[in-house]
MIMI-467577 format. One record per residue (C-alpha): residue number from 1; chain; y, x, z. Coordinates in pm, whole numbers. Example, Ala and Ser with C-alpha at 12.3 -4.5 7.8 and 13.67 -1.06 7.14 Angstrom:
BEGIN
<site><pos>1</pos><unit>A</unit><north>-450</north><east>1230</east><up>780</up></site>
<site><pos>2</pos><unit>A</unit><north>-106</north><east>1367</east><up>714</up></site>
END
This chain:
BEGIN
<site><pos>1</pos><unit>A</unit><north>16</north><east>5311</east><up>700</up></site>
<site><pos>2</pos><unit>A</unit><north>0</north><east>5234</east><up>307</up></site>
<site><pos>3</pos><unit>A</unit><north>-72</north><east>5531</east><up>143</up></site>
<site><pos>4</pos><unit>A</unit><north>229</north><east>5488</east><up>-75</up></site>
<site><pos>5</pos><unit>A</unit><north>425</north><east>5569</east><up>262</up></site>
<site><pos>6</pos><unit>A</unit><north>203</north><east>5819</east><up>393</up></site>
<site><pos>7</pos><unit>A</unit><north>282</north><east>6039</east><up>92</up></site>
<site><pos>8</pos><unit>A</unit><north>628</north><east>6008</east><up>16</up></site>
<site><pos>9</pos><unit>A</unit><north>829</north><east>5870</east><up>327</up></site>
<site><pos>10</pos><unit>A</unit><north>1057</north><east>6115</east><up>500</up></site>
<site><pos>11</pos><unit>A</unit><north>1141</north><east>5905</east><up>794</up></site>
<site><pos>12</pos><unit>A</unit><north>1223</north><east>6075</east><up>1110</up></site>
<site><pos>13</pos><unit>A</unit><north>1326</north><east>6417</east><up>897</up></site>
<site><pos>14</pos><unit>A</unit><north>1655</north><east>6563</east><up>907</up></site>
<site><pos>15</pos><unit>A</unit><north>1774</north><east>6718</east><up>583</up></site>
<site><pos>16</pos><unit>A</unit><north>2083</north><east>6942</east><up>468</up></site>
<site><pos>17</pos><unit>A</unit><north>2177</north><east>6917</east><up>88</up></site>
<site><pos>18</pos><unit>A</unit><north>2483</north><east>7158</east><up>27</up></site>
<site><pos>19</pos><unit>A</unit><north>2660</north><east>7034</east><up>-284</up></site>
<site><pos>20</pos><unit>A</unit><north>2593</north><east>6688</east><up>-175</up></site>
<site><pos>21</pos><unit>A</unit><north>2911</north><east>6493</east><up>-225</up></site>
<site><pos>22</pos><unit>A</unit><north>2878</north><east>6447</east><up>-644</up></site>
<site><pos>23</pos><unit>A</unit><north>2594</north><east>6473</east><up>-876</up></site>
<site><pos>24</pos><unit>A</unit><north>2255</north><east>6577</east><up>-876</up></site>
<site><pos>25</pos><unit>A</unit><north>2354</north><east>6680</east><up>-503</up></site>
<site><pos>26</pos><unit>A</unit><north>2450</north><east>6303</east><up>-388</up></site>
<site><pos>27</pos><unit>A</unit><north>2135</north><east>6153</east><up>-596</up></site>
<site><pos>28</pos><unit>A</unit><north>1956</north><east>6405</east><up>-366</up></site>
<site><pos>29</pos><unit>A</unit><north>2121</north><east>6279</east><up>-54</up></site>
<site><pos>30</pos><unit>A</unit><north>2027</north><east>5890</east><up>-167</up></site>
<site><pos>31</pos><unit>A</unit><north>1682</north><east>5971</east><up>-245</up></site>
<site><pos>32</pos><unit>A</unit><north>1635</north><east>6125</east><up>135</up></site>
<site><pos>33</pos><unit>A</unit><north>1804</north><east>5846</east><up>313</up></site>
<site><pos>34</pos><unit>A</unit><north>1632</north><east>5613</east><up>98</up></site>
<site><pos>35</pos><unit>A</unit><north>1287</north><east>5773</east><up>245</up></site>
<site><pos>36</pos><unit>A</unit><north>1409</north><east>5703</east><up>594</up></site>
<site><pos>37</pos><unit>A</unit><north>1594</north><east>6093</east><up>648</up></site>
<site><pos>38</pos><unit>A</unit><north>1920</north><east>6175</east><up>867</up></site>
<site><pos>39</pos><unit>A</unit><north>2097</north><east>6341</east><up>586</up></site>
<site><pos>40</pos><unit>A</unit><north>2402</north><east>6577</east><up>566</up></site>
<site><pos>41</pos><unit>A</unit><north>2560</north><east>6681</east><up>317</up></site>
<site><pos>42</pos><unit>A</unit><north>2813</north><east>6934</east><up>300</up></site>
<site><pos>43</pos><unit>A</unit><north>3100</north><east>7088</east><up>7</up></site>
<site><pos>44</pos><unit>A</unit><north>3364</north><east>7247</east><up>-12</up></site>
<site><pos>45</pos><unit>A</unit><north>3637</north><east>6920</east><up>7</up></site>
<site><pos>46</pos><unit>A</unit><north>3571</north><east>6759</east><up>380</up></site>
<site><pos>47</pos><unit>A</unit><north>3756</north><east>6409</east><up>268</up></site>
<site><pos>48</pos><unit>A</unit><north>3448</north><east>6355</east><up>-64</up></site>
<site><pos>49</pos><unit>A</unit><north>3178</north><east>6484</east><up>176</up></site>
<site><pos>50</pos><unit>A</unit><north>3276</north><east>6194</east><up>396</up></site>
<site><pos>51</pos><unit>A</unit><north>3355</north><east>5912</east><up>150</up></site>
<site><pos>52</pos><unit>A</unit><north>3031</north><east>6013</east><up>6</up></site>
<site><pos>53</pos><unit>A</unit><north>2808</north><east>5918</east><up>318</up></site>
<site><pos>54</pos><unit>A</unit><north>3028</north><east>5609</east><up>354</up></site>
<site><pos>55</pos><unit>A</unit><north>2946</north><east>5505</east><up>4</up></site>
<site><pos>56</pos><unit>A</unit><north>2572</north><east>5537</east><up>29</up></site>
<site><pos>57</pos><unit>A</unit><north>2533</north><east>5430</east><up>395</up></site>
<site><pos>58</pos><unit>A</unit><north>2674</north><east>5087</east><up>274</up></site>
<site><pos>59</pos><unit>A</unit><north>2368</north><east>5098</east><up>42</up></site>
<site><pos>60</pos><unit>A</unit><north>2187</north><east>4960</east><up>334</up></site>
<site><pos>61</pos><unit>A</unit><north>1909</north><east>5261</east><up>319</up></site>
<site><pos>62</pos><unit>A</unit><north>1671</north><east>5335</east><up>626</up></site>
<site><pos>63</pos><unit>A</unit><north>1850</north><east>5685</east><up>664</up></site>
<site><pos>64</pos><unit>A</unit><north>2199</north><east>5798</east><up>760</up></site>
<site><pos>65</pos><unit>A</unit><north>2416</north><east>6034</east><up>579</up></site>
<site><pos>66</pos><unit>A</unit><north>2683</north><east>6197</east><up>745</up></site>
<site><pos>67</pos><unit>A</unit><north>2904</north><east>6444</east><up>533</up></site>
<site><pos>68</pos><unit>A</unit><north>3159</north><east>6725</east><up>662</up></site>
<site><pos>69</pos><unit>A</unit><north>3323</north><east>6998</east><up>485</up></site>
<site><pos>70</pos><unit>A</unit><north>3062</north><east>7369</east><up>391</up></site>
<site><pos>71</pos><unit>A</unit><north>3129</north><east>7647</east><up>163</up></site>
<site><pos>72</pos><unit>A</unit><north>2877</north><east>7863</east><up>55</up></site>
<site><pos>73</pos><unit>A</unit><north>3109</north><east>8073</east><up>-156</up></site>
<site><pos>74</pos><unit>A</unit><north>3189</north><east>8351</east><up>141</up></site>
<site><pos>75</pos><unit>A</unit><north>2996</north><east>8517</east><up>416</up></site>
<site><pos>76</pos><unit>A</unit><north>3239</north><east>8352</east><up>618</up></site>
<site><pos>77</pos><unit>A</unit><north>3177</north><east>8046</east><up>468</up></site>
<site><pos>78</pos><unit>A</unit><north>2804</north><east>8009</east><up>496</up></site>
<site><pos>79</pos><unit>A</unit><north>2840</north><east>8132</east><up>898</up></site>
<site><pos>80</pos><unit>A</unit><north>3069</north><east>7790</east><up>955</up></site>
<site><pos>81</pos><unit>A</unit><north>2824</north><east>7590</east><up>782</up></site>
<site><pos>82</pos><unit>A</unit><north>2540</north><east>7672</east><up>968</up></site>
<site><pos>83</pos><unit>A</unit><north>2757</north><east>7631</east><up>1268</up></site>
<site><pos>84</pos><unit>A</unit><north>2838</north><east>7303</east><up>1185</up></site>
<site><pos>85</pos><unit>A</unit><north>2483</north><east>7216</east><up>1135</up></site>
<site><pos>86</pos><unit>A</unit><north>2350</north><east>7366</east><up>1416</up></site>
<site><pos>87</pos><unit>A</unit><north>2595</north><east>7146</east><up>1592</up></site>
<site><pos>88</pos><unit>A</unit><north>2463</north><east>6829</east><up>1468</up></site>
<site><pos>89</pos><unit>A</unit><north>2093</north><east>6902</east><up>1465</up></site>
<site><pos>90</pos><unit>A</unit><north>1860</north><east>7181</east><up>1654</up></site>
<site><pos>91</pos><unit>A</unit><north>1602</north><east>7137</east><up>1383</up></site>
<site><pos>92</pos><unit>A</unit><north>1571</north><east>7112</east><up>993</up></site>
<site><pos>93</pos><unit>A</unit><north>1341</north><east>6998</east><up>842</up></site>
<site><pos>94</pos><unit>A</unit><north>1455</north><east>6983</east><up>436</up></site>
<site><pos>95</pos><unit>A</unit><north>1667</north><east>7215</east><up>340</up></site>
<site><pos>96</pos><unit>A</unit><north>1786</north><east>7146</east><up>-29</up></site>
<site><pos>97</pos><unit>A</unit><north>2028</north><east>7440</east><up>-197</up></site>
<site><pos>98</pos><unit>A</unit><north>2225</north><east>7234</east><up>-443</up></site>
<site><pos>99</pos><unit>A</unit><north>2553</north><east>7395</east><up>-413</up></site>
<site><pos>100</pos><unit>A</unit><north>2674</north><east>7543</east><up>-806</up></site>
<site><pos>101</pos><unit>A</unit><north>2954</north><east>7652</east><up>-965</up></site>
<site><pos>102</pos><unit>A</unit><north>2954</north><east>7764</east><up>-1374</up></site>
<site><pos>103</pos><unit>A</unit><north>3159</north><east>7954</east><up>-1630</up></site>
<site><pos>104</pos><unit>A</unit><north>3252</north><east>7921</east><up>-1976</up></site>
<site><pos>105</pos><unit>A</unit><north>3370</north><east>8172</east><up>-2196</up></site>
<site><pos>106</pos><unit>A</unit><north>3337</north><east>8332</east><up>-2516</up></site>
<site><pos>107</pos><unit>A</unit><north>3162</north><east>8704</east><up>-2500</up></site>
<site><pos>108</pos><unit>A</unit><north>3446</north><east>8884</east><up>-2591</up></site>
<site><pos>109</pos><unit>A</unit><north>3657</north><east>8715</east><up>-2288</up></site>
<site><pos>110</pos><unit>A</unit><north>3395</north><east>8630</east><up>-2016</up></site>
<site><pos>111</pos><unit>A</unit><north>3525</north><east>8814</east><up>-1708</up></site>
<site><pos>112</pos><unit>A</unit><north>3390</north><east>8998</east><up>-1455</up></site>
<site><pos>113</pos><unit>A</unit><north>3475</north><east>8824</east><up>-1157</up></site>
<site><pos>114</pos><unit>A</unit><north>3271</north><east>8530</east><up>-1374</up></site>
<site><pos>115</pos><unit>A</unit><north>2966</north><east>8757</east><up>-1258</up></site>
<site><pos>116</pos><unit>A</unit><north>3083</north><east>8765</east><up>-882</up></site>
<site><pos>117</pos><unit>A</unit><north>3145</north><east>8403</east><up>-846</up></site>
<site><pos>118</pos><unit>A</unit><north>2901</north><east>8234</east><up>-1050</up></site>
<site><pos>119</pos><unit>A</unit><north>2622</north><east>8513</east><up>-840</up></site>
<site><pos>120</pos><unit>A</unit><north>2795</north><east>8490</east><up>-522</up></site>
<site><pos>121</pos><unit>A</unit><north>2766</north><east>8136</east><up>-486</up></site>
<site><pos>122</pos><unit>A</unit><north>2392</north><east>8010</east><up>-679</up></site>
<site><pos>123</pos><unit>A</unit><north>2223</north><east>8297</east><up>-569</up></site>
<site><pos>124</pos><unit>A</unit><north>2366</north><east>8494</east><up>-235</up></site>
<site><pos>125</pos><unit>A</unit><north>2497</north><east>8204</east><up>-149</up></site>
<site><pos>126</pos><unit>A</unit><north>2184</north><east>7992</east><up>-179</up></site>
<site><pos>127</pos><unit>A</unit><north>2016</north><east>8277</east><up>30</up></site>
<site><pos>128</pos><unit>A</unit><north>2260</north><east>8327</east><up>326</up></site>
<site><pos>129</pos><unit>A</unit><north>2242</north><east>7971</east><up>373</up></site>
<site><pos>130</pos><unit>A</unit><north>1885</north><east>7988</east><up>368</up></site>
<site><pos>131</pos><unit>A</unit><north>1860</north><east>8308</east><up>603</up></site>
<site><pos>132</pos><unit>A</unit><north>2097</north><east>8146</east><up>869</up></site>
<site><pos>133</pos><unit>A</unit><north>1932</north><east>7823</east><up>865</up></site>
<site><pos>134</pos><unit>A</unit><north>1586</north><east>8017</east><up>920</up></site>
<site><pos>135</pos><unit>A</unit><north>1576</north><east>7915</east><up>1303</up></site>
<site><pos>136</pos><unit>A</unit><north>1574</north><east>7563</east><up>1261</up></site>
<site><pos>137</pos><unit>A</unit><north>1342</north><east>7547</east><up>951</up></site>
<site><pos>138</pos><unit>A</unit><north>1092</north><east>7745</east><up>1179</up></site>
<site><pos>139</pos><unit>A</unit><north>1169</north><east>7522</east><up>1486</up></site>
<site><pos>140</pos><unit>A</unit><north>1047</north><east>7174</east><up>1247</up></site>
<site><pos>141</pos><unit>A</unit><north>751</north><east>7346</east><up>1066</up></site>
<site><pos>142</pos><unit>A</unit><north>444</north><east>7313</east><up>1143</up></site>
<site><pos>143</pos><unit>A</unit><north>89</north><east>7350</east><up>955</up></site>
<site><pos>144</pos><unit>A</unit><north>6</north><east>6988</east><up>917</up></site>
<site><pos>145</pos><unit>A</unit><north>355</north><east>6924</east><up>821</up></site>
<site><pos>146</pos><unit>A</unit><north>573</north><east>7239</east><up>669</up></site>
<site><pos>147</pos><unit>A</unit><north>964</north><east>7239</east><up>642</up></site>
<site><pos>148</pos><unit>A</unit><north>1104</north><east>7245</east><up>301</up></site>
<site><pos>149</pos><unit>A</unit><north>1306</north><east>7457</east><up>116</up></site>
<site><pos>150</pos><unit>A</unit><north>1437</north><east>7322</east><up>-261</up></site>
<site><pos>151</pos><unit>A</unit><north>1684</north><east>7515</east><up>-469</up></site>
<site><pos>152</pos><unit>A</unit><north>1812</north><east>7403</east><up>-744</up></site>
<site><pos>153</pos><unit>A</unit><north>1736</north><east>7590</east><up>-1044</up></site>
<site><pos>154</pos><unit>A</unit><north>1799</north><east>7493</east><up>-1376</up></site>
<site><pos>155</pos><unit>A</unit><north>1618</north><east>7454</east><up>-1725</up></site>
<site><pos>156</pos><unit>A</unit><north>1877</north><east>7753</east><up>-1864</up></site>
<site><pos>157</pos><unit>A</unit><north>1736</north><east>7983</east><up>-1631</up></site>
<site><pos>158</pos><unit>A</unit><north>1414</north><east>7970</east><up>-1871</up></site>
<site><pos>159</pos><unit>A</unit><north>1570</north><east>7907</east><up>-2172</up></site>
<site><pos>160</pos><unit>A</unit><north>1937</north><east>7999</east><up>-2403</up></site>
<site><pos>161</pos><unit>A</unit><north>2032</north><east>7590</east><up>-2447</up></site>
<site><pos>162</pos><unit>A</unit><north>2379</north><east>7652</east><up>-2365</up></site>
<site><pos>163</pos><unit>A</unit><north>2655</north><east>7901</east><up>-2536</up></site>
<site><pos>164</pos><unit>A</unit><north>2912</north><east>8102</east><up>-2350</up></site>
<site><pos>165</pos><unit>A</unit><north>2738</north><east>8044</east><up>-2001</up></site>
<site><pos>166</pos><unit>A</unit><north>2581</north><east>8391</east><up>-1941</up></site>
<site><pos>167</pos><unit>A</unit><north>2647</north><east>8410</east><up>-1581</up></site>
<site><pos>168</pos><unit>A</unit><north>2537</north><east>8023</east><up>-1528</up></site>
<site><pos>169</pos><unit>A</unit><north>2183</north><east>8106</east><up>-1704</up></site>
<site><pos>170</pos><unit>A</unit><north>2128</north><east>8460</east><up>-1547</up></site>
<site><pos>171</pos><unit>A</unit><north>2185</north><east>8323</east><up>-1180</up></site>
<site><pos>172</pos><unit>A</unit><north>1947</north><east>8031</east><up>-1271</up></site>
<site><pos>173</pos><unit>A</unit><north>1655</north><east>8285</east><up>-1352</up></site>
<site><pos>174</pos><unit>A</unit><north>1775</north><east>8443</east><up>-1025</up></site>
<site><pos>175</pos><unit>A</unit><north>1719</north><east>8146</east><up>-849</up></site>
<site><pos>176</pos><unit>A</unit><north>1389</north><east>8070</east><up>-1024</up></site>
<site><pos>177</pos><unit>A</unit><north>1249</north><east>8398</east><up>-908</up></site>
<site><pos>178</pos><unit>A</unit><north>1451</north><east>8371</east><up>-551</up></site>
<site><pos>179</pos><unit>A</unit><north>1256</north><east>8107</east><up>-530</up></site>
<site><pos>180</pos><unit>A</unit><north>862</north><east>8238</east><up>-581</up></site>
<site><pos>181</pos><unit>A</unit><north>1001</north><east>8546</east><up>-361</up></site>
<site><pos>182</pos><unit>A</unit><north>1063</north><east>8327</east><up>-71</up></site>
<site><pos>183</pos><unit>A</unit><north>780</north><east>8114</east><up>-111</up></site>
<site><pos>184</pos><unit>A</unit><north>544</north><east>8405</east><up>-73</up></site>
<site><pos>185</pos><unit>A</unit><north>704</north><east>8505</east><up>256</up></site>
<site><pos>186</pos><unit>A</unit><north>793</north><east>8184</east><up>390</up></site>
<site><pos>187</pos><unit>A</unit><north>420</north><east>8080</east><up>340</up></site>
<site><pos>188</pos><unit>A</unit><north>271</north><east>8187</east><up>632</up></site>
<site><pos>189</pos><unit>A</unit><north>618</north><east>8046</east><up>869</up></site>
<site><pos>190</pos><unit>A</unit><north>515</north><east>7692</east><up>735</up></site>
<site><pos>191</pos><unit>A</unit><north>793</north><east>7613</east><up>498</up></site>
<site><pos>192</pos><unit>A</unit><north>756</north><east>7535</east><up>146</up></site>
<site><pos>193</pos><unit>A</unit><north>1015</north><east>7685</east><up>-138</up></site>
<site><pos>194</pos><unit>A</unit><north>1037</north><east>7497</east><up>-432</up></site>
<site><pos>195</pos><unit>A</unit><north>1276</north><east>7447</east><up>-698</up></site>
<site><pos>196</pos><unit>A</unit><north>1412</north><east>7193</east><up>-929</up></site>
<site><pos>197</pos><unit>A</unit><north>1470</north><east>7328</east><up>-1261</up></site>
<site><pos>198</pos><unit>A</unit><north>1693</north><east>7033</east><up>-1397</up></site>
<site><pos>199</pos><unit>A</unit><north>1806</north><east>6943</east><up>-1772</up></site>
<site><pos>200</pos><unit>A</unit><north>2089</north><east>6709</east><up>-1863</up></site>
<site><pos>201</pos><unit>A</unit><north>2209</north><east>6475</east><up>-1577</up></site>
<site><pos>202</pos><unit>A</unit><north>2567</north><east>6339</east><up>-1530</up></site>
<site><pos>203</pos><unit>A</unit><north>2745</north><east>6536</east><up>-1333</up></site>
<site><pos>204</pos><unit>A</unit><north>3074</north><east>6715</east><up>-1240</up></site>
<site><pos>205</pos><unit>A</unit><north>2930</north><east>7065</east><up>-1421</up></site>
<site><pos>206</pos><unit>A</unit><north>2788</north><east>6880</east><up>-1741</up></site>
<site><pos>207</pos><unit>A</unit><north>3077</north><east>6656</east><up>-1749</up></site>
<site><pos>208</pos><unit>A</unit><north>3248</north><east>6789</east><up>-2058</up></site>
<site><pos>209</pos><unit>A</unit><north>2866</north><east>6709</east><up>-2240</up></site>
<site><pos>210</pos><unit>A</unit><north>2786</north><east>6395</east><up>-2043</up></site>
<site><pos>211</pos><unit>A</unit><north>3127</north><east>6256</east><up>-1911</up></site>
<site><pos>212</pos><unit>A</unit><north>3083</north><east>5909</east><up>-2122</up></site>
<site><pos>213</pos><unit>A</unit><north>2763</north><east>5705</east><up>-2194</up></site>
<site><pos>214</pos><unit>A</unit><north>2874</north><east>5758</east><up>-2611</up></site>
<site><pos>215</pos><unit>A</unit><north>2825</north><east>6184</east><up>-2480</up></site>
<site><pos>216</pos><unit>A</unit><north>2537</north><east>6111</east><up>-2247</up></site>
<site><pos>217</pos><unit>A</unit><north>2362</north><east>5911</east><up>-2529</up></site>
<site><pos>218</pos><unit>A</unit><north>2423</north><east>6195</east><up>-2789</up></site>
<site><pos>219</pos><unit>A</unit><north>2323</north><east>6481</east><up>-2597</up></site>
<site><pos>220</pos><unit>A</unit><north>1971</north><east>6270</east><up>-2510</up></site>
<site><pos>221</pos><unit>A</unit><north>1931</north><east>6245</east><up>-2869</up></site>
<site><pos>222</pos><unit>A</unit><north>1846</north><east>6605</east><up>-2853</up></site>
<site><pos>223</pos><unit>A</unit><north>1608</north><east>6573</east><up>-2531</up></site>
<site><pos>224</pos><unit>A</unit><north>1250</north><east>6556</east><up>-2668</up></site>
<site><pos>225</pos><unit>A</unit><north>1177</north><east>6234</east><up>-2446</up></site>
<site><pos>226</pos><unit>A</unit><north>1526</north><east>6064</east><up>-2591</up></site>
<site><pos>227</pos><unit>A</unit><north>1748</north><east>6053</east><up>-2318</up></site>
<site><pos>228</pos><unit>A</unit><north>1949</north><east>6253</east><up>-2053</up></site>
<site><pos>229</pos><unit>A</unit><north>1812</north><east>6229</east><up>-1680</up></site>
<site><pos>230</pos><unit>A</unit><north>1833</north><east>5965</east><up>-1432</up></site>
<site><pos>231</pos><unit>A</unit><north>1922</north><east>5934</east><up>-1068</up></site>
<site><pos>232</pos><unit>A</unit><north>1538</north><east>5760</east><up>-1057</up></site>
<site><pos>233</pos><unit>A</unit><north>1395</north><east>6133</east><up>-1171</up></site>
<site><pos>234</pos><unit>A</unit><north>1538</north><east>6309</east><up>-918</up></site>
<site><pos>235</pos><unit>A</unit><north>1426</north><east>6091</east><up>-640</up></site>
<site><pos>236</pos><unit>A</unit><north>1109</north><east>6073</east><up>-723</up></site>
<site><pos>237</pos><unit>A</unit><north>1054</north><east>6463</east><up>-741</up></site>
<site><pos>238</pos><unit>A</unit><north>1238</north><east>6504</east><up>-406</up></site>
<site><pos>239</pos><unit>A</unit><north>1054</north><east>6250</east><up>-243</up></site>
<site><pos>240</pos><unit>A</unit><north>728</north><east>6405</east><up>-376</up></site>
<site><pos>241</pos><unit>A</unit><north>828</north><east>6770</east><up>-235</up></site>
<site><pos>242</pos><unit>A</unit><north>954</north><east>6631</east><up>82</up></site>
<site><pos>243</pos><unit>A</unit><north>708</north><east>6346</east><up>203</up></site>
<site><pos>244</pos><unit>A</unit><north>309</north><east>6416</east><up>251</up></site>
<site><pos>245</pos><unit>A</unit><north>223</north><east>6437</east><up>-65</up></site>
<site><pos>246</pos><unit>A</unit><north>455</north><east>6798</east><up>-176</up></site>
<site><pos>247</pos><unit>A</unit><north>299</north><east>6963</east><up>141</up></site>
<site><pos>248</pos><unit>A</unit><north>35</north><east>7207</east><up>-34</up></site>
<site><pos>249</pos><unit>A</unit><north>306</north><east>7288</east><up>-317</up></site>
<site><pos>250</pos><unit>A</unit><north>537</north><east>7607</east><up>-301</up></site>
<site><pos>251</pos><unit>A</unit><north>632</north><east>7856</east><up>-510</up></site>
<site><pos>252</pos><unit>A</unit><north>699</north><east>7585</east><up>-788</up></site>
<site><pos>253</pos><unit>A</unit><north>1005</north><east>7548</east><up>-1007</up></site>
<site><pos>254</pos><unit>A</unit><north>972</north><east>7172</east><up>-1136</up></site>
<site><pos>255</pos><unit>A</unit><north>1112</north><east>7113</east><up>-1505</up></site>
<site><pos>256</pos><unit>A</unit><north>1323</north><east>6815</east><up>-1454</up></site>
<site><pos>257</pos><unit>A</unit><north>1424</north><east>6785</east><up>-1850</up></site>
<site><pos>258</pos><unit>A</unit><north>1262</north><east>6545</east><up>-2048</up></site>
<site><pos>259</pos><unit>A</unit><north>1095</north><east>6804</east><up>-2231</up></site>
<site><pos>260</pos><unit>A</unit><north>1365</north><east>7041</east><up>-2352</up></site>
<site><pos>261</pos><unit>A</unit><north>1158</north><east>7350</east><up>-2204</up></site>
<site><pos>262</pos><unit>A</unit><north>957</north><east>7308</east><up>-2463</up></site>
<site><pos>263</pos><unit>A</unit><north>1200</north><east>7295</east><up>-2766</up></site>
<site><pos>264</pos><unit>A</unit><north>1419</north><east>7572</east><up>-2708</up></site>
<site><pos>265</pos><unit>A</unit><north>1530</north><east>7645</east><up>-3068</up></site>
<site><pos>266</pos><unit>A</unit><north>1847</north><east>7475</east><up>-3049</up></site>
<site><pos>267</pos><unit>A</unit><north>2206</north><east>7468</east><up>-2836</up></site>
<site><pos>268</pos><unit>A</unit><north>2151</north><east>7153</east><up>-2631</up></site>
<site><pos>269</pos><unit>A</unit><north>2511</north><east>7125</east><up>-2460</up></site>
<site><pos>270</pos><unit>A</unit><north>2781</north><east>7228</east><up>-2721</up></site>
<site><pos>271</pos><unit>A</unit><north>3148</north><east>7234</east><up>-2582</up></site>
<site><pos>272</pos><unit>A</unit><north>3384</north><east>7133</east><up>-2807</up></site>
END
């Protein structure tokens, strides 16, 4: 097998992105099937979760995506979603947490039920999902060949780019550290926890900033390596953590932002 394939191909896995039907969630979902993975993908709306794997499947990738309707925003929630996996597979063996929500407001208005969704969701959502899923991680891991756990982090979770999004960042950090707590436990289960700490990409939650190429091209003006992210960036990190080559990493929290961690004296996303 060229070692190009050895390392990086995920053919034969099956993977669960949550969040999977827009955004840094469906560029997830490509990369996998892309690699040769059955992927599904789960949010909130059923109808975009399906259209979703119908758009990429006509890609003509090695993988599959299939896409059905998962909310990680309730304990009641999360328990449906990993019945509706568990229905479709008896074995995991990626596990990417993408599912997000944010919150804008001015300190003098941000409300408290911004704390309670924006926590409930990125971070006890992210680990319900996790701890329900547990069985069929375990079941694909192995020592030669761990299951994987991603979450998706964020570069505000290390650094104020952002005004007004005090709940977004804070849950980030949570996530960040989630992460490294997990790792350490899961280590000796033979999974892997790892997360993407992401800068600007197009997406639904960075829309107001990147929406338009003119806004996409403006707010890369102000990432140190000149431009916002690419679908290309996050495939190649997933692929990495995924395939051969990620299987001695966890614990990590990957800076996907062109630099930015690095220059944090200024507001990179400013609503307007």
């Amino acid at each position: 097998m060229p070692m190009l394939e050895r390392l990086f191909s995920v053919e034969g896995k099956t993977a669960l992105v949550t969040g999977g039907a827009t955004g840094i969630g469906r560029m997830i979902a490509t990369a996998l099937a892309g690699g040769g993975a059955r992927v599904l993908i789960a949010s909130r709306k059923s109808e975009a979760c399906e259209a979703t794997a119908a758009e990429i499947n006509a890609e003509g990738h090695p993988g599959t995506v299939e896409g059905f309707a998962g909310d990680v925003s309730s304990e009641a929630g999360v328990a449906a979603l990993a019945e509706a996996v568990q229905a479709r597979t008896d074995r995991l063996d990626i596990l990417f947490n993408n599912a997000g929500v944010s919150w804008g407001a001015p300190l003098e208005e941000f409300p408290y039920s911004a704390w309670a969704k924006v926590m409930g969701v990125n971070v006890a959502g992210l680990f319900t999902v996790t701890q329900r899923l547990l069985p069929l991680l375990e079941k694909a891991a192995s020592a030669e060949d761990p299951a994987r756990i991603v979450n998706l982090g964020s570069v505000m979770g290390a650094a104020p780019l952002a005004e007004n999004v005090y709940s977004y960042a804070a849950s980030k950090a949570a996530v960040h550290h989630l992460t490294r707590c997990l790792a350490k436990e899961f280590a000796a289960r033979h999974i892997t926890v790892n997360a993407f700490a992401p800068g600007p990409f197009q997406s639904k939650m960075t829309a107001f900033a990147t929406g338009t190429d003119e806004k996409a091209a403006a707010v890369g003006r102000g990432v140190p390596m000149g431009r916002i992210g690419a679908p290309d960036d996050i495939a190649g990190a997933a692929l990495f953590l995924c395939g051969r080559g990620g299987a001695y990493t966890t614990g990590a929290i990957l800076p996907l932002d062109g630099g930015i961690g690095v220059e944090t004296g200024h507001e990179l996303f400013e609503e307007h």
